[in-house]
C-alpha positions as CSV (number, residue, x, y, z in Angstrom):
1,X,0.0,0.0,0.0
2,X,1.1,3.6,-0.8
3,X,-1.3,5.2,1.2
4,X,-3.4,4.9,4.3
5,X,-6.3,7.6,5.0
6,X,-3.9,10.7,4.6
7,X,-0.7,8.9,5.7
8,X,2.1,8.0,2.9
9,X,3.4,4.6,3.6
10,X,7.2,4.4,3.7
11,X,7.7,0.7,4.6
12,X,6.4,-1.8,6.2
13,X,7.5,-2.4,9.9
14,X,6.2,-5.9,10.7
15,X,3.1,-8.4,10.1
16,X,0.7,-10.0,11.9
17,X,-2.3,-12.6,11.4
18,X,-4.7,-9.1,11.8
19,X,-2.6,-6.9,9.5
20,X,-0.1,-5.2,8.8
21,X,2.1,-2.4,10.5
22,X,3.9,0.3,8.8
23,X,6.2,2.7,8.8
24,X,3.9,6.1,7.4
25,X,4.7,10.1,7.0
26,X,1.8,12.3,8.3
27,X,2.2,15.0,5.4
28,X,0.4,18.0,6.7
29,X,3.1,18.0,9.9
30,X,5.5,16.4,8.8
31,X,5.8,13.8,11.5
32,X,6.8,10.2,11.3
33,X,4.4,7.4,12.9
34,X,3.6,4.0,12.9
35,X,0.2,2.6,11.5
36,X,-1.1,-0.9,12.7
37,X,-3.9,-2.3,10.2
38,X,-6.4,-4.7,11.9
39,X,-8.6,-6.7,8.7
40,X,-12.5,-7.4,9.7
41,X,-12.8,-9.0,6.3
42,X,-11.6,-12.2,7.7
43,X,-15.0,-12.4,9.5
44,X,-17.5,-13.9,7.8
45,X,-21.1,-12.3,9.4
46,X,-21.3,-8.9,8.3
47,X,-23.2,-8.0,11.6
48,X,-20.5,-9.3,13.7
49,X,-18.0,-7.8,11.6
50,X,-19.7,-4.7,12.0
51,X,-19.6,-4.8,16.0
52,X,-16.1,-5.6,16.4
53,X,-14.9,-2.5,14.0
54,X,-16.9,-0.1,16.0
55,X,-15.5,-2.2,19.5
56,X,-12.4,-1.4,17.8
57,X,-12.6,1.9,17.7
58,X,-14.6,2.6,20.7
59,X,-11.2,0.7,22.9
60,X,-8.4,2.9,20.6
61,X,-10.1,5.9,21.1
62,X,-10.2,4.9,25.0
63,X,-6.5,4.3,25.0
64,X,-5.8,7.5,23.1
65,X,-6.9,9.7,26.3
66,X,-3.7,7.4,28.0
67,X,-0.4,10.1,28.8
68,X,2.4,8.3,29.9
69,X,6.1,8.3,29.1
70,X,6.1,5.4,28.9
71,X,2.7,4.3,26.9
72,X,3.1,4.7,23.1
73,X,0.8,7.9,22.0
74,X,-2.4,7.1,20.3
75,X,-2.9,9.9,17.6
76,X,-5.8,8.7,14.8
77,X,-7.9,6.1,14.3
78,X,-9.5,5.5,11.4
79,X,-11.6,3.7,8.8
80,X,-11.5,2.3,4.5
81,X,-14.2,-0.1,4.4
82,X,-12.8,-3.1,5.7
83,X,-9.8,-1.6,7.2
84,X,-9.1,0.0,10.4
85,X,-6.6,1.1,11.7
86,X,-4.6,2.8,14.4
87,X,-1.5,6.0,14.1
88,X,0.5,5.6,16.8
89,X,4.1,7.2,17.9
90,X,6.8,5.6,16.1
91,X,9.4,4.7,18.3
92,X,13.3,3.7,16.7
93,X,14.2,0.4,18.4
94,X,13.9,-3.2,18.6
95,X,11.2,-4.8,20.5
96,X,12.3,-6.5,23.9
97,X,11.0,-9.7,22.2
98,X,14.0,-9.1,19.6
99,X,16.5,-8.0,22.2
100,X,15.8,-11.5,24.0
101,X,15.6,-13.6,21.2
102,X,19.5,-12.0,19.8
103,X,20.9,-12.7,23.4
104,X,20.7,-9.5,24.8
105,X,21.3,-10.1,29.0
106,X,20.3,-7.9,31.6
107,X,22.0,-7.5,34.8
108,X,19.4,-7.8,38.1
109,X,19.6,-4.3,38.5
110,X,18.6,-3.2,34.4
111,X,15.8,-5.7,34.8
112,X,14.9,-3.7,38.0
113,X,15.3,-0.5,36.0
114,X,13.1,-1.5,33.2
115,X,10.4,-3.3,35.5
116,X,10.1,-0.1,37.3
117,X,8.8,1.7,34.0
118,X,6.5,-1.1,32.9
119,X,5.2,-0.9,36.5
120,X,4.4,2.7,36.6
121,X,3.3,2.6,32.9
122,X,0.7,0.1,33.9
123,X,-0.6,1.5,37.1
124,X,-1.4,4.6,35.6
125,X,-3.2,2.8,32.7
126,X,-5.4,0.5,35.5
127,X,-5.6,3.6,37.3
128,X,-7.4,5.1,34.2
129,X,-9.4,1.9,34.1
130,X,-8.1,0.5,31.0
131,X,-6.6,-3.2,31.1
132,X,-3.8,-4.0,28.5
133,X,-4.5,-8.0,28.3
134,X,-1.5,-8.8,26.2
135,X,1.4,-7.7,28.0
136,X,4.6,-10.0,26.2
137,X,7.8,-8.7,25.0
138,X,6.5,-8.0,21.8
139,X,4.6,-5.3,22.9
140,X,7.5,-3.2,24.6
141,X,9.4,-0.9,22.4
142,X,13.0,-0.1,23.5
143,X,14.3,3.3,22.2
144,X,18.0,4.2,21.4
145,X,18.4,5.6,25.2
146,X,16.8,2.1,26.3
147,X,13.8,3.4,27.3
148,X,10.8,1.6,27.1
149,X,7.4,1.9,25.8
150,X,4.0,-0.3,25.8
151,X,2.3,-0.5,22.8
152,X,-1.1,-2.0,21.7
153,X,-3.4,-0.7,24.6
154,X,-7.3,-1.0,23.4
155,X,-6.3,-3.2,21.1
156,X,-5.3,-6.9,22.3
157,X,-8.9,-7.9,23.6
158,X,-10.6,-7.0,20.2
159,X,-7.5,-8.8,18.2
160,X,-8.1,-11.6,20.4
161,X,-11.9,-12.1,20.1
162,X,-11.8,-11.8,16.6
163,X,-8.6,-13.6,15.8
164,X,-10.7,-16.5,18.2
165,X,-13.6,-16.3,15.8
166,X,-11.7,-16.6,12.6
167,X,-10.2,-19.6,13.5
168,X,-6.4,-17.9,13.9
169,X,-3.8,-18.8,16.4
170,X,-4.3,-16.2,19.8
171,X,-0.3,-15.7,18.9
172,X,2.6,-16.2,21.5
173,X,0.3,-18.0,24.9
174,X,3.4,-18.2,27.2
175,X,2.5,-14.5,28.6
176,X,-1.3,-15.4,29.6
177,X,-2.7,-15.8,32.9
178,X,-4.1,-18.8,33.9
179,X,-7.8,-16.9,34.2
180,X,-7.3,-15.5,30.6
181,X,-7.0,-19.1,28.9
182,X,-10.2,-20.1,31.3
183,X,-11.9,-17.7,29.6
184,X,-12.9,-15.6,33.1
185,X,-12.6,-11.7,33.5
186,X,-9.4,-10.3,33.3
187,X,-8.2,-7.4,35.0
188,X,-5.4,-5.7,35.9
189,X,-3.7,-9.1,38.0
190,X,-3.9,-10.6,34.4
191,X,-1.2,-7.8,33.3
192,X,0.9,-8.6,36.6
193,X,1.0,-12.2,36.0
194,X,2.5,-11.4,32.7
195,X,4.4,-8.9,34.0
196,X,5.6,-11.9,36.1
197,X,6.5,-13.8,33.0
198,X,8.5,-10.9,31.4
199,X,10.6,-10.9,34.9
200,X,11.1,-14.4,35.4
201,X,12.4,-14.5,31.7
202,X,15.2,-11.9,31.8
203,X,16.6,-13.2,35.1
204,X,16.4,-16.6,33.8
205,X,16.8,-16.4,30.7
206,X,14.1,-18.6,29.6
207,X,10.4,-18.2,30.2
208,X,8.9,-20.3,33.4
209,X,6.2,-22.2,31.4
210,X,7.6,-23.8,28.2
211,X,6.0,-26.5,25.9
212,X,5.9,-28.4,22.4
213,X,2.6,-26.9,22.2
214,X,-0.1,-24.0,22.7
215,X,-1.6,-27.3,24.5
216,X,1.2,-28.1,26.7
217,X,2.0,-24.1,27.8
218,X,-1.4,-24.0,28.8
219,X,-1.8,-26.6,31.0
220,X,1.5,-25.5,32.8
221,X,0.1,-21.9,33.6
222,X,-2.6,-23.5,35.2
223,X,-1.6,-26.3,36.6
224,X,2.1,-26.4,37.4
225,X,5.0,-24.1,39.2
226,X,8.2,-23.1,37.5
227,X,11.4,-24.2,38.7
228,X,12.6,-22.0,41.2
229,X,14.5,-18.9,39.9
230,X,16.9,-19.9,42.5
231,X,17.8,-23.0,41.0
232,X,17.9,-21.5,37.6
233,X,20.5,-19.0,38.3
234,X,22.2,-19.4,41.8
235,X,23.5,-15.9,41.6
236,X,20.5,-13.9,42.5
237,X,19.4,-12.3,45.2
238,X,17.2,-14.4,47.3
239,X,14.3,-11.9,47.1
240,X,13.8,-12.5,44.0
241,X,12.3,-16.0,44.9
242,X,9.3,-14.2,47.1
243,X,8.8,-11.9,44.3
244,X,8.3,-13.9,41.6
245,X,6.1,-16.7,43.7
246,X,3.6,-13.5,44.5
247,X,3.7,-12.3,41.0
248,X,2.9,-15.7,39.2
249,X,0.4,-16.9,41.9
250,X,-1.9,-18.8,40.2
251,X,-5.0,-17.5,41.8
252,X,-5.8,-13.6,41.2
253,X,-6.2,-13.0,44.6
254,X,-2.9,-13.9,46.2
255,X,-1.2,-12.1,43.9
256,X,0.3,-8.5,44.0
257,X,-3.2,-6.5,43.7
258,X,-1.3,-3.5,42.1
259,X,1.8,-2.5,39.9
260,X,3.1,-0.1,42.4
261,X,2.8,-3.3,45.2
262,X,5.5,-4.8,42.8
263,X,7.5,-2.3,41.9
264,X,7.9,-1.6,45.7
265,X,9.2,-5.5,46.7
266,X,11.8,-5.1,43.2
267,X,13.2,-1.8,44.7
268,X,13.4,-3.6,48.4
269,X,15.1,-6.1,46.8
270,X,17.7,-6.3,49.4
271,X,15.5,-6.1,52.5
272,X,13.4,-8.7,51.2
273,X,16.4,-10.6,50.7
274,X,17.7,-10.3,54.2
275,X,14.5,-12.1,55.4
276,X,14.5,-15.1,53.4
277,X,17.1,-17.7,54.0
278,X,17.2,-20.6,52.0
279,X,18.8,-23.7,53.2
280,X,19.9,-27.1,50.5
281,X,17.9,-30.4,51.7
282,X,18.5,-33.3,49.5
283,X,15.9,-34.7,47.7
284,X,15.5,-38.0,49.9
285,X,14.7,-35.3,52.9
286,X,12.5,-33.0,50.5
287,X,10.0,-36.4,49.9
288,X,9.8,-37.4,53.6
289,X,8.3,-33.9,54.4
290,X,6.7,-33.9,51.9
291,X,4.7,-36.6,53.1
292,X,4.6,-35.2,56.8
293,X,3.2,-32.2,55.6
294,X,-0.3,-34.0,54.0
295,X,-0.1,-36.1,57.7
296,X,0.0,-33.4,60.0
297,X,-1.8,-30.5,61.6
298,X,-1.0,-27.2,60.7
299,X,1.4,-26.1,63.9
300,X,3.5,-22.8,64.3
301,X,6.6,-24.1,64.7
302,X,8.9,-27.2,62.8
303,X,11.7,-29.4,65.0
304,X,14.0,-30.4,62.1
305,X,17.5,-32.7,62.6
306,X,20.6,-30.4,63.0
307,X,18.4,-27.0,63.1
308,X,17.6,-25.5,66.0
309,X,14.4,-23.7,66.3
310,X,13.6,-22.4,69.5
311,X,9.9,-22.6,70.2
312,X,8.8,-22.0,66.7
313,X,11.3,-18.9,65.7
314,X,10.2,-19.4,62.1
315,X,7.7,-21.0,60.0
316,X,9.1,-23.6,57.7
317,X,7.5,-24.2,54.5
318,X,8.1,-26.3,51.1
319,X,9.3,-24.7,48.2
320,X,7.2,-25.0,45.1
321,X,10.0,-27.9,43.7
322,X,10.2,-29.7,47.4
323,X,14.5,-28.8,47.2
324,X,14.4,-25.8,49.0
325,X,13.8,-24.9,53.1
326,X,12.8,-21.4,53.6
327,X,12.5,-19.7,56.7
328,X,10.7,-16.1,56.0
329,X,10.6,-13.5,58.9
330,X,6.7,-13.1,58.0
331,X,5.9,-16.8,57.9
332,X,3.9,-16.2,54.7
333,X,3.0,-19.9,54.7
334,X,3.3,-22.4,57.8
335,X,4.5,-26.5,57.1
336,X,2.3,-29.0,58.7
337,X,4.8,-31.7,60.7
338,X,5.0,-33.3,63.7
339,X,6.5,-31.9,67.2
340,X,7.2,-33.3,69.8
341,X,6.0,-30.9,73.3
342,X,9.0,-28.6,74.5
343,X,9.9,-30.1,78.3
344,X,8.6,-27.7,81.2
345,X,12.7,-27.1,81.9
346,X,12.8,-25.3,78.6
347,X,10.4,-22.8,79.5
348,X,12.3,-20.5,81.3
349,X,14.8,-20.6,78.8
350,X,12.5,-19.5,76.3
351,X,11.4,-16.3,78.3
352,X,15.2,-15.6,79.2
353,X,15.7,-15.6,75.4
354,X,13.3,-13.2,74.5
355,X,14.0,-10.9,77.3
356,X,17.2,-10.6,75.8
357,X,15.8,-9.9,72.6
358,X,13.7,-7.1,73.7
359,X,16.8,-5.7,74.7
360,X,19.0,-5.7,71.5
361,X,15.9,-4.4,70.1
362,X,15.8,-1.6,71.6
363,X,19.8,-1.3,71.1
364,X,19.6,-1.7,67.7
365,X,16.9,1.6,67.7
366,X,19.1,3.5,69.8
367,X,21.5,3.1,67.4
368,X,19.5,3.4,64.0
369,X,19.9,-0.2,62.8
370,X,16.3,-0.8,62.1
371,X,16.6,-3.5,60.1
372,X,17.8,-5.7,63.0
373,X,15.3,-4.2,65.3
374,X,12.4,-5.8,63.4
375,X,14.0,-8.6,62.4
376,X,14.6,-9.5,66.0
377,X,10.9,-8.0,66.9
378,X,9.6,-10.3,64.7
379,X,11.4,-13.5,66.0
380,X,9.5,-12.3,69.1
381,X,6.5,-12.3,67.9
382,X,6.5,-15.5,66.5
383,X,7.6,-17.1,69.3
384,X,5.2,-14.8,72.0
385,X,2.6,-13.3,69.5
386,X,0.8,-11.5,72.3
387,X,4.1,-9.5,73.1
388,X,2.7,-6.2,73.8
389,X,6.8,-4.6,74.1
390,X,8.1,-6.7,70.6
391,X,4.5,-5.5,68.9
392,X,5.5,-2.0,70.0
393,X,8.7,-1.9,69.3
394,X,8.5,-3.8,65.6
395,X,5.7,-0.8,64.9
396,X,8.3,1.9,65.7
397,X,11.4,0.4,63.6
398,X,8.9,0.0,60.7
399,X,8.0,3.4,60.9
400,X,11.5,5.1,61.5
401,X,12.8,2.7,58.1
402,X,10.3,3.9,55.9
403,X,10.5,7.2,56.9
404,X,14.1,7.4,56.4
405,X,14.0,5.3,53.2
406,X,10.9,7.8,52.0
407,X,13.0,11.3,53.0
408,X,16.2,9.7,50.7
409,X,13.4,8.8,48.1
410,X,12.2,12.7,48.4
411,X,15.7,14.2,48.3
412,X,16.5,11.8,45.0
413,X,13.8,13.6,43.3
414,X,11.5,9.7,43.3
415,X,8.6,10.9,44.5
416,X,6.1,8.3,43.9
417,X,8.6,6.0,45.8
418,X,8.6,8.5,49.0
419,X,5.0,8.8,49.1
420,X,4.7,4.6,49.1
421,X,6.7,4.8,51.7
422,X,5.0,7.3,53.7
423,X,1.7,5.2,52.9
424,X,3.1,2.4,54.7
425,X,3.7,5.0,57.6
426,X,-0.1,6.3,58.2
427,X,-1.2,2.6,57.7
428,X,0.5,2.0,61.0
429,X,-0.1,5.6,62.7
430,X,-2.5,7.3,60.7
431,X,-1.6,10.6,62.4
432,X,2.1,10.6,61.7
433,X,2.6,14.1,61.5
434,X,6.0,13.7,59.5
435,X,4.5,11.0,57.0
436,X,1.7,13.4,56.5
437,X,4.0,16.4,55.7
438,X,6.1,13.9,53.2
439,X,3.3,12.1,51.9
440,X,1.6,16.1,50.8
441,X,5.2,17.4,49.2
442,X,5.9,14.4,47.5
443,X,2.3,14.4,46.0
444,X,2.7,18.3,45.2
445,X,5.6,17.4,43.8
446,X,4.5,14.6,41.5
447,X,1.4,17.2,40.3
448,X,4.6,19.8,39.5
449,X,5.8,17.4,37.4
450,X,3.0,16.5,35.5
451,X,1.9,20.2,35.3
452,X,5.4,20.8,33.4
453,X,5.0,18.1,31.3
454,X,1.5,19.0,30.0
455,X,3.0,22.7,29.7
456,X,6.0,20.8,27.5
457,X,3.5,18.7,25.1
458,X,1.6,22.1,24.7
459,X,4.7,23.7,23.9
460,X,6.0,20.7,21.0
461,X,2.3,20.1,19.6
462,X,2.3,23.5,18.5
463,X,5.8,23.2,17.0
464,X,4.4,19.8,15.3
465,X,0.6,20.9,14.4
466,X,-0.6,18.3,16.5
467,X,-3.7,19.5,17.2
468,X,-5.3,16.4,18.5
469,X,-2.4,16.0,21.2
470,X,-2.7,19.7,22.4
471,X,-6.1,19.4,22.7
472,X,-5.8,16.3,25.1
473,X,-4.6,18.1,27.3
474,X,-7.9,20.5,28.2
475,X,-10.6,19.8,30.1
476,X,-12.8,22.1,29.9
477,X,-15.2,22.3,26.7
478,X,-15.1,26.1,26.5
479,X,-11.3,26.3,26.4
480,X,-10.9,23.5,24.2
481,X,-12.7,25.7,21.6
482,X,-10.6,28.6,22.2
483,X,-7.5,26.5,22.0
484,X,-8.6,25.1,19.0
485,X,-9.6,28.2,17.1
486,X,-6.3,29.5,17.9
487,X,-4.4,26.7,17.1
488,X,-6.0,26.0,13.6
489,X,-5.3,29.7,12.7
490,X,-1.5,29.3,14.0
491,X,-1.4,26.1,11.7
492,X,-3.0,27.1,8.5
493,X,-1.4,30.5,8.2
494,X,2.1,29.6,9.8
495,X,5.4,27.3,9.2
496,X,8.2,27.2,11.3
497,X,6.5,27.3,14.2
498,X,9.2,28.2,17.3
499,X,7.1,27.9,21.1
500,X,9.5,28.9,24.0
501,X,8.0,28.8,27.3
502,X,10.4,29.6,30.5
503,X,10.1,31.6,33.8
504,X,7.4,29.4,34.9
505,X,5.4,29.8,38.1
506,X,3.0,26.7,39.8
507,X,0.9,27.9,42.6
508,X,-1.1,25.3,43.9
509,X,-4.7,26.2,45.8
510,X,-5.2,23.0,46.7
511,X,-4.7,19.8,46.2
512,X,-6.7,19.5,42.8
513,X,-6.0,23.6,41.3
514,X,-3.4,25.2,40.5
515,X,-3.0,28.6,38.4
516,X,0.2,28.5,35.8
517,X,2.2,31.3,35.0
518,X,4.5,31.5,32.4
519,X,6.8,33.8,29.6
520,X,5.5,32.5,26.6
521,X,7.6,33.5,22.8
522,X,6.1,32.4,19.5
523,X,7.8,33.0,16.4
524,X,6.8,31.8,12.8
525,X,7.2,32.3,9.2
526,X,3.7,33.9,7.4
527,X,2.9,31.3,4.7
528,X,2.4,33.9,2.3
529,X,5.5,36.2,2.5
530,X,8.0,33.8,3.7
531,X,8.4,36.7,6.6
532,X,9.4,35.8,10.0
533,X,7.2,37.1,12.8
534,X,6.8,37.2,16.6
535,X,3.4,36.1,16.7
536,X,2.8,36.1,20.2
537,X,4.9,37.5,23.2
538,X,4.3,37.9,26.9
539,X,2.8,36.1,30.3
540,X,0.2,33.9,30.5
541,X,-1.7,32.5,33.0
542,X,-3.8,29.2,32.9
543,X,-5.9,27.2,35.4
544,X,-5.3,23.6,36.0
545,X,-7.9,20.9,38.0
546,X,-7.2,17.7,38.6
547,X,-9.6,15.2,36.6
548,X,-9.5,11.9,37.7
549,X,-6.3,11.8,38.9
550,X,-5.0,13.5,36.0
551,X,-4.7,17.2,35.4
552,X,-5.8,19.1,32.5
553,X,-6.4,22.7,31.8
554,X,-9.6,24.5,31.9
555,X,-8.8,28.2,31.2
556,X,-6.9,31.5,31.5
557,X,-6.3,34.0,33.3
């Protein structure tokens, strides 16, 4: 094809059982994007083929109103009888899928790096209420400064219901969640699970569920576990291990409920790590538990030859494989085994020993090493849960680590990070006076951000002509038209167009308005005389309001 709608086709970028995606020019600005064809014509019944095309449309359109840095920017949609399709911002760079598949590694710490995009990319899209459904390598563009971008929101769950009823293969299943190939509602868990996928892989090296056939993968997701990370590549930090077990949880509900729960474990990587030690058993040992553990009552603690465990200090647990022993500080999951009754002589032992731990407890605060204070609180507790002192004291050291953690989050300019943090504060005092403070400059500082952004995309749109991106950006229907009406004069009589916007001023009247001041230079050549002219100069003041957690302009001052 030479031409799509008013786009001029320069080659073609990849294909698909759906279509076709190309490389296209937008001639009236100039701009280069990417256009992904989706064929209804493979659909028989005209009135289903009718519904899906105006689904289609409905879900792009949806995802278009999605501004992210990390989301690939919807800019068209449109329609030639049988063929729809989407512009979209082309982005220079492989896929991840290709990255993987030429032997690209990633260190634990680039995996980290890129996870923490993909997490916050996603959290803002389920905050907006839109799931993506088809999260897979594939899907994430990598630019030449390596950063990454999601493509193909709105678009997997009508390629999939039509690619179902055409009798076409769904495409690459390893990335699915288990309630996806049931057929059951998927939400934004499905996207984690495959987010879980995508992690596994690059650590591993190889994806967790693997198979011959679509058959095979499938009945892995749902039925079976991978094999431990740990055992895949020894190297890793144990925390990975928890992670991982949370993210690919086979049931919705046990798994992280949110992107931001995630991303928060993969930056506490080392913390988490710290509480999770993970001792060899041989195989022979593994099978004899094993069989204990379907015997036996659930119990709180586990007498095991040559480990000592003073009443209970830990809950013991198999690992999904049976080859592991892990002892988490939490006790996420308790072993069922058989113990024999601690002799009365032991019981003053027992009390001596946590006396002495309420001590170094309150040592280690003294001395700012909060880490051991709740490690050692918590051994308390599991051995005394009723300890009033350990329950008090584990409180304070979580509170004094995340508040420290959450100021060097602040001061490092990671905002979203320092208010998590500060979350985790109010959940355990919800009148923490210095979580509170945080918690309100990190979020006034995350608004700033946005604010400047918007002001930035206003800024280039009017450089590019883009008038459906500047007008994204307004909230209010009154302004949009004055925006617009400018805009299209601007554009139609205009070339060149220079937009320089500096001295600016945020002053926020609460938490959802804020009034925008800013030095504002517009210089273009008039189409007619090939003149350059100063078309606007000066200050200007606009209104901002935060619209479901997103803020848009509504008008000037």
């Amino acid at each position: 094809m030479k031409k799509i709608g008013k786009y001029q086709i320069t080659e073609i970028l990849g294909k698909g059982a759906m279509g076709i995606v190309y490389k296209a020019l937008d001639p009236d600005i100039t701009r280069e994007a990417a256009i992904k064809t989706i064929r209804f014509d493979l659909i028989t019944e005209e009135s289903d083929r009718e519904e899906l095309m105006k689904r289609f449309i409905r879900e792009a359109q949806a995802a278009g109103k999605l501004v992210h840095p990390n989301i690939i920017t919807i800019y068209d949609v449109g329609r030639e009888e049988d063929l729809t399709y989407i512009v979209m911002q082309y982005i220079e760079g492989p896929s991840l899928q290709k990255m993987i598949t030429s032997g690209d590694k990633f260190t634990p710490q680039e995996v980290i790096q890129l996870m923490n995009h993909l997490c916050d990319a996603l959290e803002y899209a389920h905050q907006e209420k839109i799931v993506h459904r088809d999260i897979k390598p594939a899907n994430i563009l990598i630019d030449k400064t390596g950063k990454p971008f999601i493509v193909d929101f709105g678009v997997a769950r009508v390629e999939t219901s039509t690619l179902t009823q055409t009798g076409a293969t769904i495409g690459t299943p390893s990335y699915m969640s288990p309630e996806q190939i049931m057929g059951e509602k998927a939400d934004n868990r499905s996207d984690i699970f495959s987010l879980g996928v995508i992690l596994y892989e690059l650590l591993a090296g190889k994806k967790p569920f693997e198979g011959d056939s679509i058959t095979t993968v499938f009945y892995k997701i749902i039925n079976e576990e991978p094999l431990s990370i740990g055992e895949v590549k020894k190297d890793l930090p144990k925390g990975f291990e928890h992670i991982l077990s949370k993210a690919l949880s086979k049931d919705p509900k046990n798994r992280y409920q949110t992107c931001s729960q995630l991303a928060a474990d993969l930056n506490a990587l080392s913390q988490l790590s710290e509480k999770t030690i993970v001792l060899d058993t041989t195989e022979e040992e593994a099978v004899s538990l094993e069989r204990k553990r379907k015997l036996r009552r659930r119990i709180l603690a586990v007498s095991i030859p040559s480990v000592l465990l003073v009443c209970g200090a830990a809950a013991l647990f198999l690992s999904q494989k049976g080859r592991k022993l892990i002892f988490p500080s939490r006790g996420v999951q308790v072993m069922e085994a058989e113990v024999s009754p601690l002799p009365s002589r032991s019981i003053p032992l027992i009390f001596s020993i946590i006396e002495d731990k309420l001590i170094r407890i309150e040592k280690s605060l003294e001395k700012g090493n909060f880490a051991e204070a709740i490690k050692l609180a918590e051994e308390v507790l599991s051995e005394d849960s009723e300890n009033t002192k350990a329950r008090k004291f584990l409180n304070e050291a979580l509170i004094a680590q995340n508040l420290a953690e959450g100021v060097s989050s602040y001061n490092k300019g990671d905002y979203r990070q320092c208010k998590r943090m500060m979350e985790r504060i109010l959940k355990l005092e919800k009148e923490n006076q210095e979580a509170l403070r945080y918690w309100f400059l990190a979020d006034r500082a995350i608004s700033k951000k946005e604010i400047l952004r918007i002001l930035e995309r206003q800024r280039k749109t009017e450089e590019e002509k883009d008038l459906l991106s500047l007008l994204s950006d307004i909230g209010s229907p009154a302004f949009s038209g004055q925006r617009k009406a400018d805009a299209i004069l601007l554009f139609n009589y205009y070339d060149e167009i220079k937009s320089v916007i500096s001295n600016i001023s945020v002053n926020f009247r609460d938490r959802n308005n804020a009034d925008v001041s800013f030095s504002h230079i517009l210089t273009a050549v008039y189409k007619k005389t090939g003149e350059k002219k100063v078309v606007f100069e000066g200050t200007k003041t606009w209104t901002f309001k935060k619209q479901e957690k997103t803020w848009k302009i509504i008008g000037s001052k």
